[in-house]
N, CA, C, O and CB atoms as a CASP TS submission, in Angstrom:
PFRMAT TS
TARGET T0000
AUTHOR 0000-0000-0000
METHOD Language model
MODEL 1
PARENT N/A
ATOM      1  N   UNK     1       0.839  -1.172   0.000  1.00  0.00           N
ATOM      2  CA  UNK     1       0.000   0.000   0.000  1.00  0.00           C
ATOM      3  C   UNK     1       0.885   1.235   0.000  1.00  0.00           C
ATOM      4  O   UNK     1       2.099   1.303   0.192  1.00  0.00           O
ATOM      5  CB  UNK     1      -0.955  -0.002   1.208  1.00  0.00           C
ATOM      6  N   UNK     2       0.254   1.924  -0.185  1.00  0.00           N
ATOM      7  CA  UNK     2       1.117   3.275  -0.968  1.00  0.00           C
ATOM      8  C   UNK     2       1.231   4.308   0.273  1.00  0.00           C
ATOM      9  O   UNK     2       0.200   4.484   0.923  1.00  0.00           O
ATOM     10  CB  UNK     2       0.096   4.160  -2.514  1.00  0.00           C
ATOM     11  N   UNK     3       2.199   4.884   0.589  1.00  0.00           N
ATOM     12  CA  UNK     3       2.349   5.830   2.047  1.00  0.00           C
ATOM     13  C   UNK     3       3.141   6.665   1.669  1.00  0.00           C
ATOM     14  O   UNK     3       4.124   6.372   0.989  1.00  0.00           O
ATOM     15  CB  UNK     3       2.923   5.210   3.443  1.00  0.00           C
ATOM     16  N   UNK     4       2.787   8.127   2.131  1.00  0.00           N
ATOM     17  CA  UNK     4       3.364   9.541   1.918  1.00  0.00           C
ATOM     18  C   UNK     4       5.052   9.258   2.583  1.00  0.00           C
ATOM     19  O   UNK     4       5.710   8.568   3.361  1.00  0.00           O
ATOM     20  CB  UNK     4       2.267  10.930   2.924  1.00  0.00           C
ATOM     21  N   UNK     5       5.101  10.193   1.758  1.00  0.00           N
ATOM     22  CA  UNK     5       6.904   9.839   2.577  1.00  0.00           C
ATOM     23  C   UNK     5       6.316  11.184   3.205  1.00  0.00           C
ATOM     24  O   UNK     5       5.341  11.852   2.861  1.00  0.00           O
ATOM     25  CB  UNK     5       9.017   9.851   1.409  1.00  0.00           C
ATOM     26  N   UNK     6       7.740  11.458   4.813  1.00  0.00           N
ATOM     27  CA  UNK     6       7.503  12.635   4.654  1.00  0.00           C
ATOM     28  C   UNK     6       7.789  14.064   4.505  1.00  0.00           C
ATOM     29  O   UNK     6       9.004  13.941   4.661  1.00  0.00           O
ATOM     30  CB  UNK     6       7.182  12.578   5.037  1.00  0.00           C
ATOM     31  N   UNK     7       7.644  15.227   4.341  1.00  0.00           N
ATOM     32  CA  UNK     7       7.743  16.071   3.491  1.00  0.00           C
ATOM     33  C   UNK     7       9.033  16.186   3.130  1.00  0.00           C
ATOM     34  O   UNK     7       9.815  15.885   4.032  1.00  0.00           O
ATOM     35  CB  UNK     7       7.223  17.106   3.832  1.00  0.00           C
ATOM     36  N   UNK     8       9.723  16.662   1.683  1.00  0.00           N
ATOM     37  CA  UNK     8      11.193  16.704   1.368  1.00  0.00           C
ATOM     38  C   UNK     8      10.551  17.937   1.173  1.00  0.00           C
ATOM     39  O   UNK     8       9.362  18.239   1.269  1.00  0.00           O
ATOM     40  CB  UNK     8      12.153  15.777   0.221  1.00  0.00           C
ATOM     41  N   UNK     9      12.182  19.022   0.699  1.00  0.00           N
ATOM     42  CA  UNK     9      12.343  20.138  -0.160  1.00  0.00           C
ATOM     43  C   UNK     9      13.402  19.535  -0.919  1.00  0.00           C
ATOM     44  O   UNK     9      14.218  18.630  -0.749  1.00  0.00           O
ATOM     45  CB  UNK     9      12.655  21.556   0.507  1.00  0.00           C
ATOM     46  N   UNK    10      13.031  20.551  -2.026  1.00  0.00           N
ATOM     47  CA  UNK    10      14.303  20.669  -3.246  1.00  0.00           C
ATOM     48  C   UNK    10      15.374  21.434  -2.572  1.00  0.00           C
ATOM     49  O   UNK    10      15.338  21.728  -1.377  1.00  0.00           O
ATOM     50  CB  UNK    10      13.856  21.583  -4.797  1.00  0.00           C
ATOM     51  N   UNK    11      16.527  21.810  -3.556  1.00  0.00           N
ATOM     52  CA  UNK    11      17.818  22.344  -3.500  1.00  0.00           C
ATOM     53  C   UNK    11      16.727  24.062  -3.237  1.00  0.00           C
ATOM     54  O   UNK    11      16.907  24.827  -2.290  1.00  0.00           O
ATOM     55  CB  UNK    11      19.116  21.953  -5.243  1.00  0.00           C
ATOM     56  N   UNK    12      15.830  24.237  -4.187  1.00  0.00           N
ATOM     57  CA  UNK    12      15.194  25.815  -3.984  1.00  0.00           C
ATOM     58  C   UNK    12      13.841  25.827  -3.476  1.00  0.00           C
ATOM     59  O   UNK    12      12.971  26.560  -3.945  1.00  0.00           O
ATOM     60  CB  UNK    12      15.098  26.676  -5.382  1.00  0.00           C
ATOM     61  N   UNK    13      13.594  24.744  -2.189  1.00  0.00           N
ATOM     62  CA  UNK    13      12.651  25.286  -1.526  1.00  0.00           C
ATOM     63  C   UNK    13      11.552  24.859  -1.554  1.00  0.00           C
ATOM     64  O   UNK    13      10.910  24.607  -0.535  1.00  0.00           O
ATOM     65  CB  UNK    13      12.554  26.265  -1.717  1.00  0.00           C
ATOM     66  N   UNK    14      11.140  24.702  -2.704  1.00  0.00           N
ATOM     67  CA  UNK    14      10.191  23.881  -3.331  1.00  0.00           C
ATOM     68  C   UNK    14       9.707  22.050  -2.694  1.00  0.00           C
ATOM     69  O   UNK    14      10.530  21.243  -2.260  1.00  0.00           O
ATOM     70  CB  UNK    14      10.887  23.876  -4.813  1.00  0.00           C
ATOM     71  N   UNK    15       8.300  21.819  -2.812  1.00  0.00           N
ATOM     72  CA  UNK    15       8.080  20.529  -2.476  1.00  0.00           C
ATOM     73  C   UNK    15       8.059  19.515  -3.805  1.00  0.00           C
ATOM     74  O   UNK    15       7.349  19.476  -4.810  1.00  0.00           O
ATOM     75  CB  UNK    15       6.770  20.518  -1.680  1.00  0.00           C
ATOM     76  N   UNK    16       9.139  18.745  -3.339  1.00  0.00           N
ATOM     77  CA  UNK    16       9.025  17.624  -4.674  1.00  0.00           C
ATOM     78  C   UNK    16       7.929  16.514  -5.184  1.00  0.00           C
ATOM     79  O   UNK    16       8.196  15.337  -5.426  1.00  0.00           O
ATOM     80  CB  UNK    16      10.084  16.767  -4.514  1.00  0.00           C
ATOM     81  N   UNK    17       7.118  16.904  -5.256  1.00  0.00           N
ATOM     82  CA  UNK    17       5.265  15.928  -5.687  1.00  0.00           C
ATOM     83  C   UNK    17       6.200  15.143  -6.358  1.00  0.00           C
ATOM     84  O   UNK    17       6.580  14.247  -5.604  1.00  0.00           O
ATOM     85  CB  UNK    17       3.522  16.758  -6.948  1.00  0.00           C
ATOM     86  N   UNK    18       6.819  15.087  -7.626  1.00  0.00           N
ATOM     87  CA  UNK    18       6.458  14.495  -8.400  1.00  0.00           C
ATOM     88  C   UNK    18       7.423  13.111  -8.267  1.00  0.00           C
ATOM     89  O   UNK    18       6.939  12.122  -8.817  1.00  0.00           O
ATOM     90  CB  UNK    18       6.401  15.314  -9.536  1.00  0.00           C
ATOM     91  N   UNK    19       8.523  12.954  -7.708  1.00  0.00           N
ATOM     92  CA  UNK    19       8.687  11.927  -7.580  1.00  0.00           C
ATOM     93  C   UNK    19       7.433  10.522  -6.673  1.00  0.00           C
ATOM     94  O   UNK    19       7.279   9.352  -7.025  1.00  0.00           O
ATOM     95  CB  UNK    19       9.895  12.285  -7.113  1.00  0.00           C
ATOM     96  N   UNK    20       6.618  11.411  -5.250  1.00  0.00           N
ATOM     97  CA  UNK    20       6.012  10.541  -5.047  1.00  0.00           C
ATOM     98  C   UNK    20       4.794  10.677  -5.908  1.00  0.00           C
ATOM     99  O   UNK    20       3.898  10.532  -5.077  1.00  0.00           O
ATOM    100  CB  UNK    20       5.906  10.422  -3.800  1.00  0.00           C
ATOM    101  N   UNK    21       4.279  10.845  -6.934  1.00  0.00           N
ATOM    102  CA  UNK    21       3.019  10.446  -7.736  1.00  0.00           C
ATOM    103  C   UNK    21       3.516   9.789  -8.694  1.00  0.00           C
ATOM    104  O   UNK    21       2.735   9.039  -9.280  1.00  0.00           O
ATOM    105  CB  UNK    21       2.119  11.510  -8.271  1.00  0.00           C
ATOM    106  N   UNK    22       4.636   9.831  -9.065  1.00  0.00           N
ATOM    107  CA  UNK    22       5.269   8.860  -9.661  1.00  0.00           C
ATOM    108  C   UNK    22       5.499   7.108  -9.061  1.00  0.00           C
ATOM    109  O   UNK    22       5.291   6.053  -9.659  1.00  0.00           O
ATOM    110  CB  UNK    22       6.452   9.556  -9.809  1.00  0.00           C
ATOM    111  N   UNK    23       5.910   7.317  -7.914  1.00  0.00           N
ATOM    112  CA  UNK    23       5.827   6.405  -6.987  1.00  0.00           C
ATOM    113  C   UNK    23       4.430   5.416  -6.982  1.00  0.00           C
ATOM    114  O   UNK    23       4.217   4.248  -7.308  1.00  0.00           O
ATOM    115  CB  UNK    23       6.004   7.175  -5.767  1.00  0.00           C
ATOM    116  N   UNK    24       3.600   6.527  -6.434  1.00  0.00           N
ATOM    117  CA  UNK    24       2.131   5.962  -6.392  1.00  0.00           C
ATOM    118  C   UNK    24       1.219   5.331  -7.903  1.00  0.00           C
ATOM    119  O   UNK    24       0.202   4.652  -8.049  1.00  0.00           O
ATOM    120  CB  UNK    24       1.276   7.297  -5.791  1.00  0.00           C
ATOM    121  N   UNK    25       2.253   6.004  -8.889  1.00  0.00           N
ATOM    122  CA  UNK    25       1.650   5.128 -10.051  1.00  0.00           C
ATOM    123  C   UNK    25       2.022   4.410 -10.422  1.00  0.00           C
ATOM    124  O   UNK    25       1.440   3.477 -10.973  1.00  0.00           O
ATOM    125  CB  UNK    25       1.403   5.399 -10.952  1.00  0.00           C
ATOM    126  N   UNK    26       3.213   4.571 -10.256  1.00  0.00           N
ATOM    127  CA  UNK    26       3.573   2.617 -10.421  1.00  0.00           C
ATOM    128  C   UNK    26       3.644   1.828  -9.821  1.00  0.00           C
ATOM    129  O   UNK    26       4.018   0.745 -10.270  1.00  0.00           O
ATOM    130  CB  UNK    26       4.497   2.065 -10.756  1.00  0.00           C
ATOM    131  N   UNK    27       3.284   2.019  -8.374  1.00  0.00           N
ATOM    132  CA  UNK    27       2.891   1.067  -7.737  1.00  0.00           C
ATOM    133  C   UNK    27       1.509   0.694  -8.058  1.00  0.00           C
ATOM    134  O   UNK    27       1.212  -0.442  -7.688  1.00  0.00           O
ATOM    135  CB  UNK    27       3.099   1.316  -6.520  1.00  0.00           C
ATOM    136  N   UNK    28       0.607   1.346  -8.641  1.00  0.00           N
ATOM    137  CA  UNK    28      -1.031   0.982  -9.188  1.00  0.00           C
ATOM    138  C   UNK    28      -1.162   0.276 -10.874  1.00  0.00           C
ATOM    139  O   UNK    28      -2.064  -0.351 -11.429  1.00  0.00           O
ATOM    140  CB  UNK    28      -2.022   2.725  -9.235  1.00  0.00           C
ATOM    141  N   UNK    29       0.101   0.696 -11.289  1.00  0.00           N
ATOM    142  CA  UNK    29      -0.092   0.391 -12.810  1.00  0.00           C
ATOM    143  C   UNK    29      -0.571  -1.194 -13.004  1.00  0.00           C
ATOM    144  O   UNK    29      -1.083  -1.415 -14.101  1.00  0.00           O
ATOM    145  CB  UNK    29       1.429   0.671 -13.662  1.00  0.00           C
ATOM    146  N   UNK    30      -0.504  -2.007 -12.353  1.00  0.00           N
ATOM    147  CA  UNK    30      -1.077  -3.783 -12.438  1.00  0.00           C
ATOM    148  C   UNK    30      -2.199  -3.387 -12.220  1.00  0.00           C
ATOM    149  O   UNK    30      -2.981  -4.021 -12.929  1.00  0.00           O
ATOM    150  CB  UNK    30      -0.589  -5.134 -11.311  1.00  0.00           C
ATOM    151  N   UNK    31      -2.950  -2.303 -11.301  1.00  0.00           N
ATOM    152  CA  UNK    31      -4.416  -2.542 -10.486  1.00  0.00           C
ATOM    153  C   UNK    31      -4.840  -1.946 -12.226  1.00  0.00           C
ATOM    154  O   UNK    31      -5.480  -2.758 -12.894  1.00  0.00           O
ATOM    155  CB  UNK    31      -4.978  -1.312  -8.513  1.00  0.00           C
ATOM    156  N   UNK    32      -4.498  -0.629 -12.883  1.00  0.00           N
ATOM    157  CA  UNK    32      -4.713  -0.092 -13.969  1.00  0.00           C
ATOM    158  C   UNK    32      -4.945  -1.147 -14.869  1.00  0.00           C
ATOM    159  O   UNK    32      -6.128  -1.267 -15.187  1.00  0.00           O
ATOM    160  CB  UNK    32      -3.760   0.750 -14.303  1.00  0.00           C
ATOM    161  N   UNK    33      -4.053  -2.052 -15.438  1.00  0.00           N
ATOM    162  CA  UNK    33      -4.323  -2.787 -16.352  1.00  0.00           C
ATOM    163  C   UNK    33      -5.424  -3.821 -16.185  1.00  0.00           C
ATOM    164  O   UNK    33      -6.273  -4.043 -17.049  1.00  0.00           O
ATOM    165  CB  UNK    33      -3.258  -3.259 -16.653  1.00  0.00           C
ATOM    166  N   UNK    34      -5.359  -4.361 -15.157  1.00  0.00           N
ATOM    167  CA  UNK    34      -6.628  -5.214 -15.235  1.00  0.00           C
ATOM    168  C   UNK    34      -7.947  -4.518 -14.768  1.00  0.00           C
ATOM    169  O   UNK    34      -8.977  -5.192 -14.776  1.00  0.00           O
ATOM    170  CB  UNK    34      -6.436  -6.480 -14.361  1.00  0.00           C
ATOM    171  N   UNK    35      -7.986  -3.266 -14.376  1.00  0.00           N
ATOM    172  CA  UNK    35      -9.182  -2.481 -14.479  1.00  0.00           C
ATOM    173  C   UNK    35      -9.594  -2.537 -16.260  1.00  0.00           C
ATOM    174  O   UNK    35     -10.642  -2.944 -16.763  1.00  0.00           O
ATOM    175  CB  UNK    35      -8.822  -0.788 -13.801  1.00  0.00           C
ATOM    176  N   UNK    36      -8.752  -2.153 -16.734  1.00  0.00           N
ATOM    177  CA  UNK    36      -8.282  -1.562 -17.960  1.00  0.00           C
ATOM    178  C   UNK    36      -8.936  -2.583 -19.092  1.00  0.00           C
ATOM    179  O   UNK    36      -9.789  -2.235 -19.909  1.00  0.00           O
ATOM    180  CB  UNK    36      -6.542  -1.452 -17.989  1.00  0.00           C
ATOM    181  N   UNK    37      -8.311  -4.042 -18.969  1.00  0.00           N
ATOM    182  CA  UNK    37      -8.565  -4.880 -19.520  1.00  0.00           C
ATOM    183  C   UNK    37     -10.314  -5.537 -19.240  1.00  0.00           C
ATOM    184  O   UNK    37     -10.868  -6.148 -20.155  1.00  0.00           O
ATOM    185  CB  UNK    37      -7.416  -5.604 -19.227  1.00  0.00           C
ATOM    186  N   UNK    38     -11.111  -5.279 -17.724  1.00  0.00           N
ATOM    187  CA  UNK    38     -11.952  -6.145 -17.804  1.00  0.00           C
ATOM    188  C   UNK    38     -12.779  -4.772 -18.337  1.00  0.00           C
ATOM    189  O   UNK    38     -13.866  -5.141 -18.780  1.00  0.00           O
ATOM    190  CB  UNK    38     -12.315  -7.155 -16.471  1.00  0.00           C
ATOM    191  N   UNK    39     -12.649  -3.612 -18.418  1.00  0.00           N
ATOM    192  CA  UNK    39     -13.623  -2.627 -18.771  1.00  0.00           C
ATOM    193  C   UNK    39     -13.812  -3.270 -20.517  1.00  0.00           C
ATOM    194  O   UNK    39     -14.931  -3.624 -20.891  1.00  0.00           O
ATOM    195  CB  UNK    39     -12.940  -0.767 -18.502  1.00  0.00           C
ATOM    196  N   UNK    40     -12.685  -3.350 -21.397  1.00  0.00           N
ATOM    197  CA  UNK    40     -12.742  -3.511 -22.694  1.00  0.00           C
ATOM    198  C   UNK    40     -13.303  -4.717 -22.893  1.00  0.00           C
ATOM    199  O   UNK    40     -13.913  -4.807 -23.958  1.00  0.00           O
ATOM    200  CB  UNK    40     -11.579  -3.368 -23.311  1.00  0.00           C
ATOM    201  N   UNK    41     -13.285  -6.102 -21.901  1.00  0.00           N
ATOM    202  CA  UNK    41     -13.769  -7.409 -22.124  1.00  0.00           C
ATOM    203  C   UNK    41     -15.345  -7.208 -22.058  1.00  0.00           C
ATOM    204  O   UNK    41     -16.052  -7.696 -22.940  1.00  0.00           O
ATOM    205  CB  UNK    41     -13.167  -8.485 -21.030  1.00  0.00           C
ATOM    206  N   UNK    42     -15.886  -6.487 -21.006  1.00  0.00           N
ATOM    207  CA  UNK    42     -17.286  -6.306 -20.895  1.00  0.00           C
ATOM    208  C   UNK    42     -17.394  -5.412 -21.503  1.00  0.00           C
ATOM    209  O   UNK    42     -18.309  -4.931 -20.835  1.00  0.00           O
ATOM    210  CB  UNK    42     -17.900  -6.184 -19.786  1.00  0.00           C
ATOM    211  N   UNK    43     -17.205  -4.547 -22.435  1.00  0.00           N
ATOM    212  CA  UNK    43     -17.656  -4.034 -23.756  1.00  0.00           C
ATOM    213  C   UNK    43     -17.770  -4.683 -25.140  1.00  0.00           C
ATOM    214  O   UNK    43     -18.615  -4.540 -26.023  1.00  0.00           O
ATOM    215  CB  UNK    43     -16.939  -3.115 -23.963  1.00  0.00           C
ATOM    216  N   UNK    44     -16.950  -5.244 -25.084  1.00  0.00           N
ATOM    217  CA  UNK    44     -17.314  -6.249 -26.292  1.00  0.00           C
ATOM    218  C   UNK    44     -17.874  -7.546 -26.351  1.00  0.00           C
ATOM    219  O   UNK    44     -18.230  -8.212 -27.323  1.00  0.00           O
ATOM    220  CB  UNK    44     -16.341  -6.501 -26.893  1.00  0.00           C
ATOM    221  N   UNK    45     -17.895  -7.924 -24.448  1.00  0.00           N
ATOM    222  CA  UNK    45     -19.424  -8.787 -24.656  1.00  0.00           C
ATOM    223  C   UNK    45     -20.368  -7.887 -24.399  1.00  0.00           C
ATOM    224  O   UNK    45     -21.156  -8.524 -25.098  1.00  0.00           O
ATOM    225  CB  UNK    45     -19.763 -10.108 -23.636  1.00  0.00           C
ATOM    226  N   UNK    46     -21.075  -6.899 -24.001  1.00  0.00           N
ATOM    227  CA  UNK    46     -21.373  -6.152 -24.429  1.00  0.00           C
ATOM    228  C   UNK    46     -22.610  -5.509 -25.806  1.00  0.00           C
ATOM    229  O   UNK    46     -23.810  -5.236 -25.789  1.00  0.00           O
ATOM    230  CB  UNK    46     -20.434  -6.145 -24.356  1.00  0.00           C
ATOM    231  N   UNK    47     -21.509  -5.482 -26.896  1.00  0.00           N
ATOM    232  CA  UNK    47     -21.755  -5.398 -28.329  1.00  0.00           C
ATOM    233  C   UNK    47     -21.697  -6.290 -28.963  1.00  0.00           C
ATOM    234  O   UNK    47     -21.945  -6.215 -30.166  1.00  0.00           O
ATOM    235  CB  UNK    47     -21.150  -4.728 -28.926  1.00  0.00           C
ATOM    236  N   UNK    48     -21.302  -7.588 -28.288  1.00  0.00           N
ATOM    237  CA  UNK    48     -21.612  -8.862 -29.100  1.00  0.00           C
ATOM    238  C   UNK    48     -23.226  -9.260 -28.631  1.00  0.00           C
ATOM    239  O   UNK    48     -24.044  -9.521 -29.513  1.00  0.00           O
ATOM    240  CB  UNK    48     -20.380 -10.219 -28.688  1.00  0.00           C
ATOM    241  N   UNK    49     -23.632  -9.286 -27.140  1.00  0.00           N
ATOM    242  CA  UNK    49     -25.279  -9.077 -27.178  1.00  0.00           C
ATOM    243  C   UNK    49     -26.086  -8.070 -28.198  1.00  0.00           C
ATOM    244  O   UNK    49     -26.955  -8.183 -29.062  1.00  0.00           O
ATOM    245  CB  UNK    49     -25.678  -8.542 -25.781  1.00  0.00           C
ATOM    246  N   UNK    50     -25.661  -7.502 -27.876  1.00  0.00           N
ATOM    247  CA  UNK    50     -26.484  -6.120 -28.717  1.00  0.00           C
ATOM    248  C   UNK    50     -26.692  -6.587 -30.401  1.00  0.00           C
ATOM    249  O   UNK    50     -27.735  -6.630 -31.055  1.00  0.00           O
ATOM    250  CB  UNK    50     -25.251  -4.377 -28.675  1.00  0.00           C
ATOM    251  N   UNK    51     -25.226  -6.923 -30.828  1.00  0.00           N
ATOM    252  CA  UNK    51     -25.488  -7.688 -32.043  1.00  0.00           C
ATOM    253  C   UNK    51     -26.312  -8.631 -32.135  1.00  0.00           C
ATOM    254  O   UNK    51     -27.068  -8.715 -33.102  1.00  0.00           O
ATOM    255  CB  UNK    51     -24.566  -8.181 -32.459  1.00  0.00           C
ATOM    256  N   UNK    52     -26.309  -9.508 -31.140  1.00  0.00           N
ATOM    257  CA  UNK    52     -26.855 -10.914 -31.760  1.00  0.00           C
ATOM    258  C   UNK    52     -28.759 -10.217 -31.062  1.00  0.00           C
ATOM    259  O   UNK    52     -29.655 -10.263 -31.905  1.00  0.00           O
ATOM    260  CB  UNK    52     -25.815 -12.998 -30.709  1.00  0.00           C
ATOM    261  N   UNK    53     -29.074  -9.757 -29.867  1.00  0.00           N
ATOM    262  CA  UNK    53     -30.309  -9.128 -30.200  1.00  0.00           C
ATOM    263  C   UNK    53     -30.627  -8.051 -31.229  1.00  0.00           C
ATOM    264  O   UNK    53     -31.767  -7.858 -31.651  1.00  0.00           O
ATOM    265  CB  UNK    53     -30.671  -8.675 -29.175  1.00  0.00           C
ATOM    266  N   UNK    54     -29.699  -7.454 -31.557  1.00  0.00           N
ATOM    267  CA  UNK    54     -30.550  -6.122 -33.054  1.00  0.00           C
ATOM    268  C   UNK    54     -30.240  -6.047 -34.090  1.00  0.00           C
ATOM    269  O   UNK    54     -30.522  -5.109 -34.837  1.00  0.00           O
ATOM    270  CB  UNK    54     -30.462  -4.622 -33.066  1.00  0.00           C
ATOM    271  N   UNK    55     -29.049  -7.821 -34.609  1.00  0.00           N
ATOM    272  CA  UNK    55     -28.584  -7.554 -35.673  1.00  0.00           C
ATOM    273  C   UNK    55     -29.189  -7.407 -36.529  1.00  0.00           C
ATOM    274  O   UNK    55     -28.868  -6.583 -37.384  1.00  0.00           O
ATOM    275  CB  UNK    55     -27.952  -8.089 -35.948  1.00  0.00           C
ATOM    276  N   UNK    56     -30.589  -8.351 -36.646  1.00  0.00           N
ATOM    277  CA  UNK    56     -31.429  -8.181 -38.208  1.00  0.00           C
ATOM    278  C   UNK    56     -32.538  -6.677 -38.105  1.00  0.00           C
ATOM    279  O   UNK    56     -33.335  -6.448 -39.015  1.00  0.00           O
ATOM    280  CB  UNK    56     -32.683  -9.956 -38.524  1.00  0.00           C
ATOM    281  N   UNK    57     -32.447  -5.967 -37.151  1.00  0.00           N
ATOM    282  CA  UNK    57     -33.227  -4.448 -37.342  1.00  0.00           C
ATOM    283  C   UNK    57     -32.138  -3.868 -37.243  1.00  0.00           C
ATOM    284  O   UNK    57     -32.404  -2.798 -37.790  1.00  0.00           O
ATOM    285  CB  UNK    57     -34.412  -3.822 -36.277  1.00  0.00           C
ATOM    286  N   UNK    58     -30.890  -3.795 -36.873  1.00  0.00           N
ATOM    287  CA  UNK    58     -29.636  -2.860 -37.297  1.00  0.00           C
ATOM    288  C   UNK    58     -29.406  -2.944 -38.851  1.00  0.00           C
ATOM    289  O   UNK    58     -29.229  -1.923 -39.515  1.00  0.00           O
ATOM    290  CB  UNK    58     -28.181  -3.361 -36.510  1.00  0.00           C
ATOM    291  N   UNK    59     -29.420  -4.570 -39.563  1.00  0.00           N
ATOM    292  CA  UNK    59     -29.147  -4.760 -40.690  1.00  0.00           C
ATOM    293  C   UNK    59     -30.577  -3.950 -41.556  1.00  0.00           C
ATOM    294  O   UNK    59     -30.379  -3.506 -42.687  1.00  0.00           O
ATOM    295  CB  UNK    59     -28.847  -6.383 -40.832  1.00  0.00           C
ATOM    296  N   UNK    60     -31.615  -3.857 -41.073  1.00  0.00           N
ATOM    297  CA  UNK    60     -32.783  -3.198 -41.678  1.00  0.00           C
ATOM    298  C   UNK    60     -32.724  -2.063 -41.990  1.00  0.00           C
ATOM    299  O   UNK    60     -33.406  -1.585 -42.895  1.00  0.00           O
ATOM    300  CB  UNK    60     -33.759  -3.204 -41.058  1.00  0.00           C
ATOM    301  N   UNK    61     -31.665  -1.243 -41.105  1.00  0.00           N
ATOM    302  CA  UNK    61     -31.815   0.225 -40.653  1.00  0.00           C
ATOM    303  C   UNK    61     -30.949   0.621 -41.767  1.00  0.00           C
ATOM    304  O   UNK    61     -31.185   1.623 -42.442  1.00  0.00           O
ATOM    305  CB  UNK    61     -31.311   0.714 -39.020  1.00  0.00           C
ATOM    306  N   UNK    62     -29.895  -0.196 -41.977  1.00  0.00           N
ATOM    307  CA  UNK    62     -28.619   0.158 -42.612  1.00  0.00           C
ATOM    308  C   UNK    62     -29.197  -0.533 -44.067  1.00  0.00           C
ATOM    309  O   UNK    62     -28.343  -0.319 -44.927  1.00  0.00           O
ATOM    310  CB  UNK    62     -27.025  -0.562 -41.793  1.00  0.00           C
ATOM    311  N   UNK    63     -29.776  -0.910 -44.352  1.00  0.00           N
ATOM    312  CA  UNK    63     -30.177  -1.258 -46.318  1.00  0.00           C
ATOM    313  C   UNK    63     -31.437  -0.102 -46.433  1.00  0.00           C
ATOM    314  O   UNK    63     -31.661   0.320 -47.568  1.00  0.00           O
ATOM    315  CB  UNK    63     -31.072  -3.499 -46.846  1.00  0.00           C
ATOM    316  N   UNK    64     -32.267   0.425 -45.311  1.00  0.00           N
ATOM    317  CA  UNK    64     -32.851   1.726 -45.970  1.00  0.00           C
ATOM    318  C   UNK    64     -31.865   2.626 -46.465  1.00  0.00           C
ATOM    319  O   UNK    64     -31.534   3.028 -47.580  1.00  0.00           O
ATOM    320  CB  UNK    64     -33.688   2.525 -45.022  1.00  0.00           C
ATOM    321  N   UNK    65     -31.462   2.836 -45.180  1.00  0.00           N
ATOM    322  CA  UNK    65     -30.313   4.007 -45.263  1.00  0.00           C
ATOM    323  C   UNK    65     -29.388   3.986 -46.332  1.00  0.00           C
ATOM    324  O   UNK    65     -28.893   4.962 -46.897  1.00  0.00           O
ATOM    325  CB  UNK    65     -29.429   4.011 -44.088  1.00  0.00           C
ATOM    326  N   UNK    66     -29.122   2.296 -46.651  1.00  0.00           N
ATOM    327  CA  UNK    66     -28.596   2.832 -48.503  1.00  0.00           C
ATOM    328  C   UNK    66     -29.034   2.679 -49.319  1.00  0.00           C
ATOM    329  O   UNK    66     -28.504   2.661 -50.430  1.00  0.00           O
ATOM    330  CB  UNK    66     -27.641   2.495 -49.204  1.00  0.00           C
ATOM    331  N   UNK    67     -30.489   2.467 -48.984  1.00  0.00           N
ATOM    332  CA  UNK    67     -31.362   2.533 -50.617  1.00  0.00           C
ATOM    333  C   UNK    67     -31.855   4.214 -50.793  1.00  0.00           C
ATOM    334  O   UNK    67     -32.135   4.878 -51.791  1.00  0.00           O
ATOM    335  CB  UNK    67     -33.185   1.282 -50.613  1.00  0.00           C
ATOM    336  N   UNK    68     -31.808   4.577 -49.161  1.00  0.00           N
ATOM    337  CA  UNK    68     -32.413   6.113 -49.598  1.00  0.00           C
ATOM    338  C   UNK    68     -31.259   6.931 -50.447  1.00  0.00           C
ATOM    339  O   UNK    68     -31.445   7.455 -51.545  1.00  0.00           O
ATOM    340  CB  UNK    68     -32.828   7.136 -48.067  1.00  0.00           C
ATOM    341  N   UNK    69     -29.979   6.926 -49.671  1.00  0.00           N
ATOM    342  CA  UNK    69     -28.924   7.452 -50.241  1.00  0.00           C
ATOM    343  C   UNK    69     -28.946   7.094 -51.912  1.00  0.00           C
ATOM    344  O   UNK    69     -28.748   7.828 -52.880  1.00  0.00           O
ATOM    345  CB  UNK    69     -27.682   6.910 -49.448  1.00  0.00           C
ATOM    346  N   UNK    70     -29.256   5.721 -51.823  1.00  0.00           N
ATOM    347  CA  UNK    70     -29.012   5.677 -53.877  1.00  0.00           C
ATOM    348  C   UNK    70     -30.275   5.878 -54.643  1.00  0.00           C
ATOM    349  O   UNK    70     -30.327   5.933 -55.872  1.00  0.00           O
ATOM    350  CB  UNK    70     -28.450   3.924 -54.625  1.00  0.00           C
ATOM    351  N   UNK    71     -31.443   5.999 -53.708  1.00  0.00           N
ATOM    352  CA  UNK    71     -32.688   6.692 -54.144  1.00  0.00           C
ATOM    353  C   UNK    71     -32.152   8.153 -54.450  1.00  0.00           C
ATOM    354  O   UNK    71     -32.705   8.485 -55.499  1.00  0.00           O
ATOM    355  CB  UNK    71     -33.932   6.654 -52.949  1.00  0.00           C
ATOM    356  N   UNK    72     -31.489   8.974 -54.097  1.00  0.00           N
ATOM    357  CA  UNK    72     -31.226  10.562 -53.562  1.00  0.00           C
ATOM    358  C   UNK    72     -30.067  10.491 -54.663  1.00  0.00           C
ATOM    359  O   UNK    72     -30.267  11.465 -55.389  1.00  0.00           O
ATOM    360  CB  UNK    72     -30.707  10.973 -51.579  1.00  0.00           C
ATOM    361  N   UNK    73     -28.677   9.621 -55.236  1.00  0.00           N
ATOM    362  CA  UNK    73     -28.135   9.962 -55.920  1.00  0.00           C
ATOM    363  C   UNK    73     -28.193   9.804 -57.496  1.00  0.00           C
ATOM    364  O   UNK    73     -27.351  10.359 -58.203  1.00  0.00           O
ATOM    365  CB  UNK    73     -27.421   9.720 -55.419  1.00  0.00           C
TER
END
């Protein structure tokens, strides 16, 4: 688990963040990827339901839509 160090200064005074958010993200970058990865897995099951319930009125929607277009050109 991730813990503040505590407080440094620079050479001018300044508080150095960025080494510890650096710290703190790579210590999270594994939790990131498999967040990462199951968000994209349940999206494309997902849109694979969606397909297999609306494929033949999606496929309906999309042969008007190019008969109007070649009606119109």
């Amino acid at each position: 688990m991730w813990r503040p160090r505590p407080e440094r200064r620079r050479a001018d005074g300044s508080r150095g963040l960025v080494p510890e958010v650096r710290e703190f993200l790579m210590g999270a970058a594994g939790q990131g990827f498999v967040e990462y990865g199951l968000i994209l897995s349940l999206s494309a099951l997902l849109a694979l339901v969606l397909l297999v319930f609306f494929g033949g009125t999606l496929s309906a929607f999309l042969q008007a839509v190019g008969d109007a277009i070649d009606a119109a050109s």
